[in-house]
N, C-alpha and C positions, 0 to 999 in steps of 0.2 A: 571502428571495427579492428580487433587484432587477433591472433595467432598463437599458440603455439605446439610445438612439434615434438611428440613423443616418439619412445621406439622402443617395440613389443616382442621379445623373443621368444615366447611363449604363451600356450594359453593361457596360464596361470598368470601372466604379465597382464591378459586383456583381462582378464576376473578381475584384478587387484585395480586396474583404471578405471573400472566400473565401481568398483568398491570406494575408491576417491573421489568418484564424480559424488555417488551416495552421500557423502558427508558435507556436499555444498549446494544441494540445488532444495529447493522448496518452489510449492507453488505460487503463483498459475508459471509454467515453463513447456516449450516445447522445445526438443532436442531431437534433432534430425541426426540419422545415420547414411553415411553412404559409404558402398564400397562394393569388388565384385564379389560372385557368390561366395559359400566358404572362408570370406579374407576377418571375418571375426565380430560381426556386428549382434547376433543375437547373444554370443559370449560375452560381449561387453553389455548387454542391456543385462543378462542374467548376474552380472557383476554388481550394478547398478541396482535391480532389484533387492536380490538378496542383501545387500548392503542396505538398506534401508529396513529390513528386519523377514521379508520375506523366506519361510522357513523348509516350503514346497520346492515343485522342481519349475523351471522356467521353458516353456516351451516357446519353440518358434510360432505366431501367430499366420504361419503362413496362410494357411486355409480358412481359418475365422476372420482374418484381417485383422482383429484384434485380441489381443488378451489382457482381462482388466484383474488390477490387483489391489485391495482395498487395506490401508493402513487407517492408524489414528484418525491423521488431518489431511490425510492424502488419497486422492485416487489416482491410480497410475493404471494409464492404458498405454498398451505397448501394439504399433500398428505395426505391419510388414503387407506394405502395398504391392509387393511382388507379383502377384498373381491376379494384381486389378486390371481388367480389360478395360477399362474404360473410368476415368476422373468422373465423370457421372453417379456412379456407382455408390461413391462415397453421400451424395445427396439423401440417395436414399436409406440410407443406415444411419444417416442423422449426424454427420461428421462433425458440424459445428457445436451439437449437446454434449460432445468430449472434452471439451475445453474451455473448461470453467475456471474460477478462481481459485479451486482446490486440487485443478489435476495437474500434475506431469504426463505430458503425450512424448513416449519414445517414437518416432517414425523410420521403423526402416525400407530406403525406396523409395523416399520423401517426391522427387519426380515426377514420379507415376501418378500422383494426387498433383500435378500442377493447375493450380490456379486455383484451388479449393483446400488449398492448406495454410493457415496461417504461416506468418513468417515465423522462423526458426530463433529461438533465443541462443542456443547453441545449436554449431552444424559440426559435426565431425565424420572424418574422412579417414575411413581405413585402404592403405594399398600397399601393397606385396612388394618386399624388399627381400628377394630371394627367398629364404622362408622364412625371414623375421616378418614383419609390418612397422610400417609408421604411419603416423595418425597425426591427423592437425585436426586441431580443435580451433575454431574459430566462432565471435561472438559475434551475431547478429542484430542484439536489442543492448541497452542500459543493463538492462538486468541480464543478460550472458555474458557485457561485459567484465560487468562484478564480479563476478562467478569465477571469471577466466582469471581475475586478479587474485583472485583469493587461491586459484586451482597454482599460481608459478611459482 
């Protein structure tokens, strides 16, 4: 497992880290977000999105818990378990039929789903550096390691 540490001075910094994740990940991958409210995680998944070709607007999935987005060779669901009352919850919405051999699942709030979420290929962590951010991205699997090596 390794690491490493970016640093974001603006939004347009988290769009563009999201725009370079875009150019390295392929499925199947799951890439966790954490971080506190507002510190930039759905900015970096709309980063992330759109950089892969999506040409709509990217919304926070907070109330649907998910929002799915359909490319070529790609399904990408993008979760925000913020507002899940209970890891249960995900059972019943089918949480395991998301993560197949063609999807990227974003999870932000990863957490909140404990114990009914696969493990993380990539986990990235945004926190508040006065009012920049820094971000460590860290690889959980073989395949996030790659990624990470390919990302330095």
């Amino acid at each position: 497992m390794s690491s490493v540490k970016v640093f974001l001075n603006s939004e347009l910094d988290t769009v563009e880290l999201g725009t370079r994740l875009a150019q390295l990940v392929s499925p199947p991958l799951t890439l966790n977000l954490a971080g506190d409210l507002g510190a930039g995680k759905t900015t970096l998944s709309r980063g992330l999105i759109q950089g892969l070709g999506h040409t709509g607007a990217v919304k926070s999935p907070t109330y649907a818990l998910v929002e799915p987005y359909e490319f070529a060779d790609i399904d990408l669901f993008h979760f925000d378990l913020y507002r899940l009352s209970d890891p249960e919850e995900l059972e019943f919405m089918g949480i395991r039929d998301y993560f197949t051999d063609r999807s990227i699942c974003i999870v932000e709030w990863p957490d909140r789903g404990h114990g009914l979420m696969p493990t993380a290929d990539i986990s990235i962590e945004i926190k508040y550096v006065d009012a920049s951010r820094e971000v460590e991205i860290t690889s959980g699997s073989a395949k996030g390691q790659a990624l990470l090596s390919k990302f330095k």
